[in-house]
C-alpha positions in Angstrom: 6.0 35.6 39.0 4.3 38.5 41.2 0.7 39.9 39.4 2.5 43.4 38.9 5.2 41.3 37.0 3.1 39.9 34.6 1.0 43.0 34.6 4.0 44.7 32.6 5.0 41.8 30.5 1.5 42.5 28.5 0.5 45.2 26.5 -2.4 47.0 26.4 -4.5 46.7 23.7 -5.2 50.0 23.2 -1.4 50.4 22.7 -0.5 52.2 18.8 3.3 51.7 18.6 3.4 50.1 16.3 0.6 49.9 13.8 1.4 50.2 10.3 1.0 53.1 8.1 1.0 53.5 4.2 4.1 55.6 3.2 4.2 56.9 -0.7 7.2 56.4 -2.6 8.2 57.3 -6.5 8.8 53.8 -8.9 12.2 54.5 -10.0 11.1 52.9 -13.5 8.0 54.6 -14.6 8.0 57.8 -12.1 4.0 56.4 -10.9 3.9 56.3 -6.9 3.6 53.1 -5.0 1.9 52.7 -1.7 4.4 50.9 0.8 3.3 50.3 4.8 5.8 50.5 7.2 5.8 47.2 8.3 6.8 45.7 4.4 9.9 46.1 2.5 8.8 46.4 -1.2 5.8 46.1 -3.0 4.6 46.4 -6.7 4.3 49.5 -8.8 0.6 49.9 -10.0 1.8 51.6 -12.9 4.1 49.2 -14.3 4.2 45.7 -11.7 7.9 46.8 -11.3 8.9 45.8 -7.6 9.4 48.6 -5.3 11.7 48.6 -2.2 12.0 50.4 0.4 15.4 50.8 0.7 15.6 52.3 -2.6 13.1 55.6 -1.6 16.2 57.4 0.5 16.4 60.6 -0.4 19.7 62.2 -0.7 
C-alpha cells in the first residue's frame, strides 16, 4: 500500500463528523423532556423512568 494510500484510510483527529450531540424530545407519557444524543436510540424519562425512543419523537 503507497504512504498517500494509507494517508487517506485514517482520519484526522481533529475530524467532528460525527460526534454526538444531546437532542431534546417530549416523554409521550408524562409530557417532561428527555435528553437523547444522537448516537442512542432511547433513553429514560427523568420525570417518570418511562423509556424514551427515538423513533417515536417524529413530528408530523
Amino acid at each position: 500500500m503507497r504512504d498517500s494510500d494509507q494517508a487517506q484510510k485514517q482520519k484526522s483527529p481533529c475530524s467532528t463528523g460525527n460526534i454526538p450531540v444531546p437532542e431534546f424530545i417530549t416523554c409521550r407519557k408524562c409530557g417532561a423532556e428527555a435528553e437523547l444524543w444522537t448516537d442512542e436510540e432511547e433513553t429514560l424519562c427523568p420525570g417518570c423512568n418511562h423509556k424514551v425512543f427515538k423513533r417515536e419523537s417524529t413530528v408530523h
